[in-house]
C-alpha positions as CSV (number, residue, x, y, z in Angstrom):
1,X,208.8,-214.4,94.3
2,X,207.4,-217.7,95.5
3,X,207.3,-218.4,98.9
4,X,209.8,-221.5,99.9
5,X,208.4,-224.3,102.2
6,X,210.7,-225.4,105.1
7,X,212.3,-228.5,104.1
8,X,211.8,-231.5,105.3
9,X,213.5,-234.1,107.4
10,X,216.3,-235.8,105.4
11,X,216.9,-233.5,102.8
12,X,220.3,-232.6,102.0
13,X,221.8,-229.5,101.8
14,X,224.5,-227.7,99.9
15,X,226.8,-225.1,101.6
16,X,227.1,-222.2,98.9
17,X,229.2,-220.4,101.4
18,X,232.4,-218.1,100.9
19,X,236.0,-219.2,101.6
20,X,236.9,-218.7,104.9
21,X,233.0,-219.1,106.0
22,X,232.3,-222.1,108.9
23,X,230.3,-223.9,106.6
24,X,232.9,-223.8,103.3
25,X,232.5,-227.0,101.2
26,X,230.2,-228.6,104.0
27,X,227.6,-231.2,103.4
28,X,224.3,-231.1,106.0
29,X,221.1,-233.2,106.7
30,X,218.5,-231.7,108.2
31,X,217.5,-234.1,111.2
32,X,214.8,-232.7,112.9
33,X,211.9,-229.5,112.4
34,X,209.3,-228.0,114.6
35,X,207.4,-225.4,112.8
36,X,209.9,-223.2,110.6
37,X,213.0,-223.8,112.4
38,X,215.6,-226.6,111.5
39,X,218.4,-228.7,113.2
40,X,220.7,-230.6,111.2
41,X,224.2,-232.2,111.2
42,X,227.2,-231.9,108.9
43,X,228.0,-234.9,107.5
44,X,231.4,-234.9,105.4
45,X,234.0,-233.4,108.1
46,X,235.6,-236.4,109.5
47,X,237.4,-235.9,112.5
48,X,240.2,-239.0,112.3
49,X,238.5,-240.1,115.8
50,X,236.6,-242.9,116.9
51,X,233.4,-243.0,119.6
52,X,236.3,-244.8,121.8
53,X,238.8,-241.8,121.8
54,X,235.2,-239.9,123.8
55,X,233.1,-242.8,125.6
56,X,234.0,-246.2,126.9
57,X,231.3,-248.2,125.8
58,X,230.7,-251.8,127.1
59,X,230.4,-252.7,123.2
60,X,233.3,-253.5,122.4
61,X,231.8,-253.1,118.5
62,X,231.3,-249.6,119.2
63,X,235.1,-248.4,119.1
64,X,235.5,-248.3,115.4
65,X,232.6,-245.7,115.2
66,X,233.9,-242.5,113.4
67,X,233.4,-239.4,114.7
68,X,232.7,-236.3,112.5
69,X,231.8,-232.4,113.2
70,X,228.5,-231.9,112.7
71,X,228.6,-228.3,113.4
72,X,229.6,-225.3,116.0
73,X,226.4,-225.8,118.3
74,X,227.6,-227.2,121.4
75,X,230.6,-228.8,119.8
76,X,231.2,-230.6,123.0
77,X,228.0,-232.6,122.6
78,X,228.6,-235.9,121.0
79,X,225.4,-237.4,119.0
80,X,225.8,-241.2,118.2
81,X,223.8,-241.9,115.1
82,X,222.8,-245.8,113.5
83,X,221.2,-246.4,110.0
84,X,219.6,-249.8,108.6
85,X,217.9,-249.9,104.9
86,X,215.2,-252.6,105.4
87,X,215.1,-253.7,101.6
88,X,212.3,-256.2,102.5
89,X,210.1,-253.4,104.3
90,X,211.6,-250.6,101.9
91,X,212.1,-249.1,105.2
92,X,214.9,-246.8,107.0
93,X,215.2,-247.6,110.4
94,X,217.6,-244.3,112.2
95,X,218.6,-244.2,115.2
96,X,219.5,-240.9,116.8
97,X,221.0,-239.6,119.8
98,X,221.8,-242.9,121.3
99,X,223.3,-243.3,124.6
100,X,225.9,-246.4,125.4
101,X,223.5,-248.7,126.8
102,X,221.0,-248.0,123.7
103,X,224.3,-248.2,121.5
104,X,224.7,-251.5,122.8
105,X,221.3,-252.6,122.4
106,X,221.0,-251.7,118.6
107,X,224.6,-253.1,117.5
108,X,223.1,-256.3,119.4
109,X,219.9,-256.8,117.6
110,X,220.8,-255.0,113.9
111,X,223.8,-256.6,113.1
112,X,223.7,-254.6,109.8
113,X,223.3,-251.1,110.9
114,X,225.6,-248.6,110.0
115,X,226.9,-246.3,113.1
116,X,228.5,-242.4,113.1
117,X,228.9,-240.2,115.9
118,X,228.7,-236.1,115.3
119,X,230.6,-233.7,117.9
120,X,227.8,-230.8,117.4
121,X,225.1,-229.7,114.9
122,X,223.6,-227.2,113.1
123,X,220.6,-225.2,113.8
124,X,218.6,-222.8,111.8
125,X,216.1,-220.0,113.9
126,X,212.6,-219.2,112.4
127,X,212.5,-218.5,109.0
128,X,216.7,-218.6,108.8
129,X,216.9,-221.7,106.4
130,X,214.3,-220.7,104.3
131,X,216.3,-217.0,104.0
132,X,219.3,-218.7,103.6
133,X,218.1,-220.6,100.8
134,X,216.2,-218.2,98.9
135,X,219.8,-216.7,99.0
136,X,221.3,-219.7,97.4
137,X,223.7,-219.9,100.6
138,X,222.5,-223.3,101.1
139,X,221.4,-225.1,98.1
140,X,218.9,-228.5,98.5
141,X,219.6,-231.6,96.5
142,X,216.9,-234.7,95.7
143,X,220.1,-236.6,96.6
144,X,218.8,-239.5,98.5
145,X,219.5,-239.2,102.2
146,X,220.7,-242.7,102.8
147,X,223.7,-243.0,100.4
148,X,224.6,-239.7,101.1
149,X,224.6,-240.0,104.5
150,X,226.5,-243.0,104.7
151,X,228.8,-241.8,102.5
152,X,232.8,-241.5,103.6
153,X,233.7,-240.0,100.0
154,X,236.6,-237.3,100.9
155,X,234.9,-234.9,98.2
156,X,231.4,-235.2,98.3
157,X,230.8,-231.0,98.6
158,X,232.6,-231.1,95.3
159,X,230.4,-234.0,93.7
160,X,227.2,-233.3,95.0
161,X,227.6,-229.1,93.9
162,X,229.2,-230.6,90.0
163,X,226.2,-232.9,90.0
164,X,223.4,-230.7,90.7
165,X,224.8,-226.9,90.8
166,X,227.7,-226.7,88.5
167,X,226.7,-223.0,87.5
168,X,227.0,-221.9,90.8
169,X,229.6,-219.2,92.2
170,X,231.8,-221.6,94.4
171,X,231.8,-224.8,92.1
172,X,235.2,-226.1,92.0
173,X,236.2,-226.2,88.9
174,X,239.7,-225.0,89.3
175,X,241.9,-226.4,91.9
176,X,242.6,-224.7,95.3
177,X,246.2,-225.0,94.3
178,X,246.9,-225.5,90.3
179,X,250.6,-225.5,90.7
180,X,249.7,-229.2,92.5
181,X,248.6,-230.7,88.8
């Protein structure tokens, strides 16, 4: 079987995980590597919180930043996030980890970026991801990072597995609860 390489930074993930599993129906993006282990944040669990309902911020832009899980490591730990396509540059500027006053800054001088915060991440040990998707338990997309990642679609598991898994064992093709049709 051929060996896979560790994915890189920005690549988005599938969960291919069981009902009842942590990661059911969950969308990731891996956000940082060193060697053959993996962090990365779960991107379509909104929480129906804003950055102001955890922080006060002297930004008074910064209070209508949504707040989603982005997994169960140190849920406690809130990681503020901004995103900026440069179209002239073909660039993507990201910001990650900001604190209030670097909040603050980067609302200030790119008027255009887009802002999340994540209450935890996700982290893969060693060879883990690599296991865990020669497994198929999570499945990587080409799916650019930026749309996905800016994405608030309520169903975007469901999209992104009809799009590019739709033979897969948990593809929703029947609804959780028929008798609701």
């Amino acid at each position: 079987m051929e060996e896979l390489p560790v994915p890189p930074v920005g690549m988005v993930l599938i969960a291919n995980a069981e009902k009842g599993s942590p990661f059911e129906r969950t969308v990731a993006v891996l956000i940082h590597r060193r060697g053959t282990c993996a962090t990365g944040l779960i991107i379509n669990r909104p929480l129906h919180l804003m950055l102001s309902d955890f922080e006060n911020s002297p930004h008074a832009a910064s209070d209508n930043i949504p707040v989603y899980c982005g997994g169960p490591v140190q849920p406690n730990r809130l990681i503020v996030t901004g995103m900026e396509l440069d179209a002239d540059r073909h660039r993507l500027h990201w910001q990650f980890d900001l604190d209030m006053h670097r909040l603050s800054q980067c609302i200030d001088e790119h008027p255009k970026m887009s802002f999340k915060a994540y209450r935890g991440y996700v982290t893969w040990e060693d060879d883990q991801l690599i296991d865990e998707m020669k497994n198929k338990r999570w499945l990587p997309t080409p799916y650019p990072f930026k749309p996905v990642f800016a994405s608030d679609r309520p169903r975007l598991w469901e999209t992104l597995m009809l799009q590019f898994y739709p033979f897969a064992p948990n593809v929703p093709y029947i609804p959780e609860n028929p008798g609701r049709n």
